[in-house]
C-alpha positions as CSV (number, residue, x, y, z in Angstrom):
1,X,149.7,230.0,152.4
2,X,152.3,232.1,150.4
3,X,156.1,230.3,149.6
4,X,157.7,233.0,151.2
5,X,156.1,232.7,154.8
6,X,157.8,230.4,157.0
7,X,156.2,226.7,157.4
8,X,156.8,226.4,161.2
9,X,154.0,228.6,162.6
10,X,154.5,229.8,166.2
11,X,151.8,227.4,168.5
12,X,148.5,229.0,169.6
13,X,148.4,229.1,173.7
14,X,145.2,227.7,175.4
15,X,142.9,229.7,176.5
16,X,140.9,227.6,178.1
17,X,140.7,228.2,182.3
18,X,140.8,225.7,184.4
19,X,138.4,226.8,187.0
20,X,140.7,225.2,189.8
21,X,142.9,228.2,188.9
22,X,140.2,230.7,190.0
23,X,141.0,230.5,193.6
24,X,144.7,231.4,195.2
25,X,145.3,228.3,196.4
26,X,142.8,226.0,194.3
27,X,141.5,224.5,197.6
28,X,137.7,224.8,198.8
29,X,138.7,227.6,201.1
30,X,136.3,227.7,203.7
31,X,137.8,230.8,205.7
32,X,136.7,232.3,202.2
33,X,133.4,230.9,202.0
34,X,132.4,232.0,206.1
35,X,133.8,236.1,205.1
36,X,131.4,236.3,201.8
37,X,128.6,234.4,204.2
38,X,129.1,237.2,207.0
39,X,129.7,239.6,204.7
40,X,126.2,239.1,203.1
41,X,124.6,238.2,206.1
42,X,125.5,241.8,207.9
43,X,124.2,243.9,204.8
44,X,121.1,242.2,204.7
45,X,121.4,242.2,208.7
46,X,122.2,246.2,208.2
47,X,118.9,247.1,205.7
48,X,117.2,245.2,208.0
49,X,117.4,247.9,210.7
50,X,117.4,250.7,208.5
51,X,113.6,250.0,206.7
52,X,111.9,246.9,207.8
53,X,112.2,247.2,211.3
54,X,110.6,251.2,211.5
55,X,108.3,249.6,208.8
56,X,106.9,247.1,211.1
57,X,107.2,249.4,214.0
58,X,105.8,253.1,212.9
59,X,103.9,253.8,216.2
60,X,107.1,253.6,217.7
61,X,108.9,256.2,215.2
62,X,105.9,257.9,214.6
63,X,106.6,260.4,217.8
64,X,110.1,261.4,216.7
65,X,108.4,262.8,213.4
């Protein structure tokens, strides 16, 4: 280290993250939990009815072709 810089650095913050800190209020939410759940379970719900049902019934759709 040179003379001329000052001996008293300035402290290095922590970056570590305490993963409690993820969440807003650092709780298991579970209000949080059921929205992703539904929210998951409706897309899959939602591609569902778009290709696998006409997949498994094409006699069915085959008449509005």
């Amino acid at each position: 280290m040179n003379k001329e810089q000052p001996i008293n650095r300035i402290s290095r913050p922590d970056l570590r993250v305490n993963p409690r800190k993820w969440s807003g209020s650092g709780s298991n939410n579970i209000a949080s939990r059921l929205a992703i759940i539904a929210t998951v379970t409706a897309v899959i719900g939602g591609i569902g009815l778009v290709f696998i049902y006409p997949y498994f019934n094409i006699e069915r759709f085959r008449k509005y072709l």
